[in-house]
TIVO-2410 file (N, C-alpha, C; in nm, 3 decimals):
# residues 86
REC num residu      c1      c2      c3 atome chaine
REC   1      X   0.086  -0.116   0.000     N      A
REC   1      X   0.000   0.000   0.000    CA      A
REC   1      X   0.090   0.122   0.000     C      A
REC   2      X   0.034   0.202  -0.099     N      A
REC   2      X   0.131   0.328  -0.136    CA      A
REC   2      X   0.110   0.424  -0.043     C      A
REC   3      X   0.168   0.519  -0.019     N      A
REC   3      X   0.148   0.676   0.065    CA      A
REC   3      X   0.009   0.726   0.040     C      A
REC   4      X  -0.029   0.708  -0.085     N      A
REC   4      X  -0.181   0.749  -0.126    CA      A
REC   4      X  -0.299   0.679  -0.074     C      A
REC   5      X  -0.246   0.543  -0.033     N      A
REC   5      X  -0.354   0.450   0.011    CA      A
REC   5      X  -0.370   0.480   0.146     C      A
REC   6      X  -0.241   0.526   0.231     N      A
REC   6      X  -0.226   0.491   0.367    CA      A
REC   6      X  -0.295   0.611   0.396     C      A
REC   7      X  -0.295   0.716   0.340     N      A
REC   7      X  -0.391   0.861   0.355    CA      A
REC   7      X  -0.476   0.883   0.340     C      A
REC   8      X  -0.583   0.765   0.243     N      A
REC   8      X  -0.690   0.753   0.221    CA      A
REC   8      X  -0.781   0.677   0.357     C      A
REC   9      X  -0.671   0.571   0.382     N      A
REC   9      X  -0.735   0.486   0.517    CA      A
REC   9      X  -0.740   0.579   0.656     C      A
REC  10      X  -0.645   0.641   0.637     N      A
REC  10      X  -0.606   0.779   0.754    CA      A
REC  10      X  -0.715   0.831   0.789     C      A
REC  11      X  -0.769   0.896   0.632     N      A
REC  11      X  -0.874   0.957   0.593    CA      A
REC  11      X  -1.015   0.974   0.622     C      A
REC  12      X  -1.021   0.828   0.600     N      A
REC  12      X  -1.136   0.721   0.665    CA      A
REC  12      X  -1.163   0.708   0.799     C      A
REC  13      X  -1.042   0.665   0.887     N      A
REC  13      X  -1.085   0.650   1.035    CA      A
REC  13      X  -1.099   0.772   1.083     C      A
REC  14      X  -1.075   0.925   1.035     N      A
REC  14      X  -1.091   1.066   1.098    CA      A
REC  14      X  -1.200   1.079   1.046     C      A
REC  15      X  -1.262   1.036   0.969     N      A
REC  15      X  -1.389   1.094   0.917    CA      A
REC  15      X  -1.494   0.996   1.001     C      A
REC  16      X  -1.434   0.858   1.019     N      A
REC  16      X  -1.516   0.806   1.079    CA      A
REC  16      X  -1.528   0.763   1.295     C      A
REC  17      X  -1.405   0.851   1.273     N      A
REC  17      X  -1.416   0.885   1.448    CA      A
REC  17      X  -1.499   1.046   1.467     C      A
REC  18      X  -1.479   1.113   1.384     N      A
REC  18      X  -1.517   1.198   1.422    CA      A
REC  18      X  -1.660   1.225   1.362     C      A
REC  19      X  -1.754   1.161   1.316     N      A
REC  19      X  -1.896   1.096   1.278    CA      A
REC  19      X  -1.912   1.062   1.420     C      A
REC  20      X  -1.830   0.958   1.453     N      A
REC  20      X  -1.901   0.914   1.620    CA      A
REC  20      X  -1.937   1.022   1.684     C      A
REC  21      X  -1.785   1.103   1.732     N      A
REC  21      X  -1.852   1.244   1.846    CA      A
REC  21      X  -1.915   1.305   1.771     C      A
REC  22      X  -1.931   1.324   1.677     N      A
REC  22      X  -2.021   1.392   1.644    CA      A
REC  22      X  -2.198   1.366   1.701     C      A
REC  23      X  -2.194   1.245   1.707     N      A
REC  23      X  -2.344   1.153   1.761    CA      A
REC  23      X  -2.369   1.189   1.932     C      A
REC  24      X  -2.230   1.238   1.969     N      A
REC  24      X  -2.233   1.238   2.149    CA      A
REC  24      X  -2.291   1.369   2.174     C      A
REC  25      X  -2.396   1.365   2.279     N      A
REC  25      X  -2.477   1.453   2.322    CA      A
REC  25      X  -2.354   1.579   2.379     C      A
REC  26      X  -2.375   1.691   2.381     N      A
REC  26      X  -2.309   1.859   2.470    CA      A
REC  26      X  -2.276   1.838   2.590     C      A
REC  27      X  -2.191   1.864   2.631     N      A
REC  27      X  -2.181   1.866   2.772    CA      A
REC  27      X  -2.188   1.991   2.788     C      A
REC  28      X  -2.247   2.091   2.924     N      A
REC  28      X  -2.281   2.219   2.942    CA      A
REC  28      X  -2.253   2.248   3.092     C      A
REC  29      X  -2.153   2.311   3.126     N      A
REC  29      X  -2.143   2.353   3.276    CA      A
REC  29      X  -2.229   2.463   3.343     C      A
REC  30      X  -2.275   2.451   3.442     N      A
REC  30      X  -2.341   2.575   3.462    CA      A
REC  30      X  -2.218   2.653   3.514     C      A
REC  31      X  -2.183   2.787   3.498     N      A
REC  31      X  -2.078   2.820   3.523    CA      A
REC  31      X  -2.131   2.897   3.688     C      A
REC  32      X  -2.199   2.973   3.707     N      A
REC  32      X  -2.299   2.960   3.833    CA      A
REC  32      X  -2.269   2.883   3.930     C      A
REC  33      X  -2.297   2.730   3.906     N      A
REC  33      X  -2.328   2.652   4.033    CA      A
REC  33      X  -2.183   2.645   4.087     C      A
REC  34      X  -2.061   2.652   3.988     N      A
REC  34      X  -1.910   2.649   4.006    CA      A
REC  34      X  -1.857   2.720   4.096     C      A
REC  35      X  -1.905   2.862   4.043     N      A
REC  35      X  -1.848   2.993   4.138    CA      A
REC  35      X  -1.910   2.955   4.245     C      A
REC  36      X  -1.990   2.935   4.287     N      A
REC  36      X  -2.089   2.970   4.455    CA      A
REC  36      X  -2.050   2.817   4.471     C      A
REC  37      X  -1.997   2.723   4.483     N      A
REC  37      X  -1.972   2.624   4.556    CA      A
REC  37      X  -1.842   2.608   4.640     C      A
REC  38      X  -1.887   2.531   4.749     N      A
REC  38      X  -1.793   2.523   4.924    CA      A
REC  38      X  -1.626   2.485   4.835     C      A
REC  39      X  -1.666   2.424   4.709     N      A
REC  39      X  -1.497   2.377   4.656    CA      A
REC  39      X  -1.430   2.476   4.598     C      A
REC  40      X  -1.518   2.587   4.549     N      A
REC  40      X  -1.451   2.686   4.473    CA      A
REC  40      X  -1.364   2.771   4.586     C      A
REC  41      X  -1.457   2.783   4.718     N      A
REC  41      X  -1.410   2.889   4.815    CA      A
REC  41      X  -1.307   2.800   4.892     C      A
REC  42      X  -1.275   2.641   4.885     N      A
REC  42      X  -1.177   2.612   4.933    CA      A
REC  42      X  -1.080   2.637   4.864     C      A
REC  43      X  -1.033   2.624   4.696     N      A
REC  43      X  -0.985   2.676   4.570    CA      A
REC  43      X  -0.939   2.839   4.625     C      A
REC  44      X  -1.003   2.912   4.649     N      A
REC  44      X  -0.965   3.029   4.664    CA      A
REC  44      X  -0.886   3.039   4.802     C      A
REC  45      X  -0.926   3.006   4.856     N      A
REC  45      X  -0.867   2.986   4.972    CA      A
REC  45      X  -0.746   2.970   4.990     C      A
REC  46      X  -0.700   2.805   4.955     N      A
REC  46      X  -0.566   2.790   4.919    CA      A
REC  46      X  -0.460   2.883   4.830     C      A
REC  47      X  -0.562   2.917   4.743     N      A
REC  47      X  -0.460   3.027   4.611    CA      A
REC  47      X  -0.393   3.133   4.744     C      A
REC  48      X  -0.481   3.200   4.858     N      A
REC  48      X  -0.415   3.305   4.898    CA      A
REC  48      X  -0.287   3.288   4.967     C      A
REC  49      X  -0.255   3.130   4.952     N      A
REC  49      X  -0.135   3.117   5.034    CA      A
REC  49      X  -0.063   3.064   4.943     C      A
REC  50      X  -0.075   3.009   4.820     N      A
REC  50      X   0.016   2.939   4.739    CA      A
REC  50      X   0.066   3.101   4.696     C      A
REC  51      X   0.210   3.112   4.663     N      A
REC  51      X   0.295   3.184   4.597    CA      A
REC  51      X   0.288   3.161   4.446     C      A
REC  52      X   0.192   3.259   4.377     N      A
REC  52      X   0.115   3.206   4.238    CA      A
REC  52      X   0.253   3.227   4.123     C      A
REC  53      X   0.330   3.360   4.171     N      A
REC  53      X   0.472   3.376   4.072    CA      A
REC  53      X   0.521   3.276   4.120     C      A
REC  54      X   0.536   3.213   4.174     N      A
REC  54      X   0.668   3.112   4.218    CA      A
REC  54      X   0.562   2.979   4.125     C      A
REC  55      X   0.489   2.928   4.150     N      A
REC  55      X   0.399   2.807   4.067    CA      A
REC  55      X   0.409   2.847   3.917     C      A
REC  56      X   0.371   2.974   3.897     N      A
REC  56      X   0.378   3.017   3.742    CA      A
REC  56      X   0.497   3.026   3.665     C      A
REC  57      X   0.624   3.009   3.721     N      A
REC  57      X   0.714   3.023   3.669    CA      A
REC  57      X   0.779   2.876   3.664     C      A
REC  58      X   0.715   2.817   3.761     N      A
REC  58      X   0.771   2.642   3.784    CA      A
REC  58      X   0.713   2.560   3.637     C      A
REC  59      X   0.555   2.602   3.617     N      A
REC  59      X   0.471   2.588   3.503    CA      A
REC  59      X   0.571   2.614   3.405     C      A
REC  60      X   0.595   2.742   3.370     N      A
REC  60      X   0.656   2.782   3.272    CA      A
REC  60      X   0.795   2.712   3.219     C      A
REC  61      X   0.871   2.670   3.319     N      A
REC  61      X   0.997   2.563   3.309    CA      A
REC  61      X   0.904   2.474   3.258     C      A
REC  62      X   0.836   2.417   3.296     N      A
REC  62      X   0.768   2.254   3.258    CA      A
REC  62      X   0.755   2.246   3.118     C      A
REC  63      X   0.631   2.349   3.108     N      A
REC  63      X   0.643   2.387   2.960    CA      A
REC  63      X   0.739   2.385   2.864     C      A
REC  64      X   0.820   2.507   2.908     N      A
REC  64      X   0.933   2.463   2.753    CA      A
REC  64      X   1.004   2.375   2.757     C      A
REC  65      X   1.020   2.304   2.877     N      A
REC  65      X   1.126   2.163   2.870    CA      A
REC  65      X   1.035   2.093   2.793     C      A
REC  66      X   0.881   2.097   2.807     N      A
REC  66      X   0.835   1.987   2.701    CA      A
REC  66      X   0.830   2.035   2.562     C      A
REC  67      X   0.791   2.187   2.573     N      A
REC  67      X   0.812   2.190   2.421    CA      A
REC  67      X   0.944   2.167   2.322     C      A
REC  68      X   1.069   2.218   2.409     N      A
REC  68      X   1.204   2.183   2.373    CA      A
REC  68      X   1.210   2.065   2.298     C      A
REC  69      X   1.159   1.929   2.475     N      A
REC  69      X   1.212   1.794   2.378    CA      A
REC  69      X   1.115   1.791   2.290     C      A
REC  70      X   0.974   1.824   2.253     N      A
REC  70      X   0.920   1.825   2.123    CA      A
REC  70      X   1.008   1.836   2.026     C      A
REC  71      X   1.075   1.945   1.987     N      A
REC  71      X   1.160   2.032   1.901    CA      A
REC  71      X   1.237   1.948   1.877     C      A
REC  72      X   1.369   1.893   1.977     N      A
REC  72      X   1.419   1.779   1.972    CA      A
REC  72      X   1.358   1.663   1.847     C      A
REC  73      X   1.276   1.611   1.938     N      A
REC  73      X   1.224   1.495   1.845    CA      A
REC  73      X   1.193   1.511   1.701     C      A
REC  74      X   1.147   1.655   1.677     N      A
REC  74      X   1.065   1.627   1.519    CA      A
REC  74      X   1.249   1.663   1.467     C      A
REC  75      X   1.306   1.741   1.548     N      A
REC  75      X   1.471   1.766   1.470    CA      A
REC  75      X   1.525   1.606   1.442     C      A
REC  76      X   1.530   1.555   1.487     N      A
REC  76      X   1.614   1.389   1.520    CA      A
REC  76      X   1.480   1.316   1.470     C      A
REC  77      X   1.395   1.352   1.426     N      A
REC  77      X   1.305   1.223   1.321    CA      A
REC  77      X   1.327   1.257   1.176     C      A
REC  78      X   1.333   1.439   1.186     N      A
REC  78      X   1.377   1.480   1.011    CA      A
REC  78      X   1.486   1.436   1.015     C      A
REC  79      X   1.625   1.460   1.074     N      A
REC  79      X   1.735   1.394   1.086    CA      A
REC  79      X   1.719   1.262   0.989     C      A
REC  80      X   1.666   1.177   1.088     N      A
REC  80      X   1.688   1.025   1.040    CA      A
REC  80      X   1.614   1.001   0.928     C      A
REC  81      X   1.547   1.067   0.894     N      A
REC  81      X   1.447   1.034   0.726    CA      A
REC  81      X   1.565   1.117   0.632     C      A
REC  82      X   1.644   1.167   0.679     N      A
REC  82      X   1.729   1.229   0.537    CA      A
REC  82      X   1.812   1.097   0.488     C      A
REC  83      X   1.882   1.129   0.333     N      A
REC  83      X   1.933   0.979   0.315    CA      A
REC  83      X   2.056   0.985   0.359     C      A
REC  84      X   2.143   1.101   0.379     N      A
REC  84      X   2.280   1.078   0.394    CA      A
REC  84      X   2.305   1.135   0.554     C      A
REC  85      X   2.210   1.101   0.605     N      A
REC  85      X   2.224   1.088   0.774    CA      A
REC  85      X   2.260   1.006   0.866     C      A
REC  86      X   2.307   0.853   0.772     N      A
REC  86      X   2.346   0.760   0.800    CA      A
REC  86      X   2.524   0.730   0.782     C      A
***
């Protein structure tokens, strides 16, 4: 099976996974019942003591280390598909 075939079958299971959700009923939050609940005000609660720059910047390391080794990988997969990389 050629590149053309394997994109056609590709083709097929995205058209036909996404036919399924398509069939799945909305999910709808009330955004309301969220705010005024005992978990939100425990949520807030905690925030006033967590050090939010110090978490946001820990986030932010996390992040580009993953996006990095992303970068990495698609570099070192084009890498190895070239022919004289060997």
């Amino acid at each position: 099976m050629g590149n053309v075939g394997k994109a056609i079958v590709f083709s097929l299971i995205i058209v036909a996974v996404l036919g399924a959700l398509a069939l799945l009923p909305a999910i709808e939050f009330e955004q309301d019942a969220i705010v005024s609940s005992a978990a939100w005000a425990w949520i807030v609660a905690a925030m006033y003591f967590i050090p939010t720059h110090t978490v946001v910047t820990i986030l932010t390391v996390i992040v580009a280390l993953g996006v990095w080794s992303l970068i990495v990988a698609v570099v070192k997969a084009m890498w190895d598909i070239l022919p004289f990389a060997k």
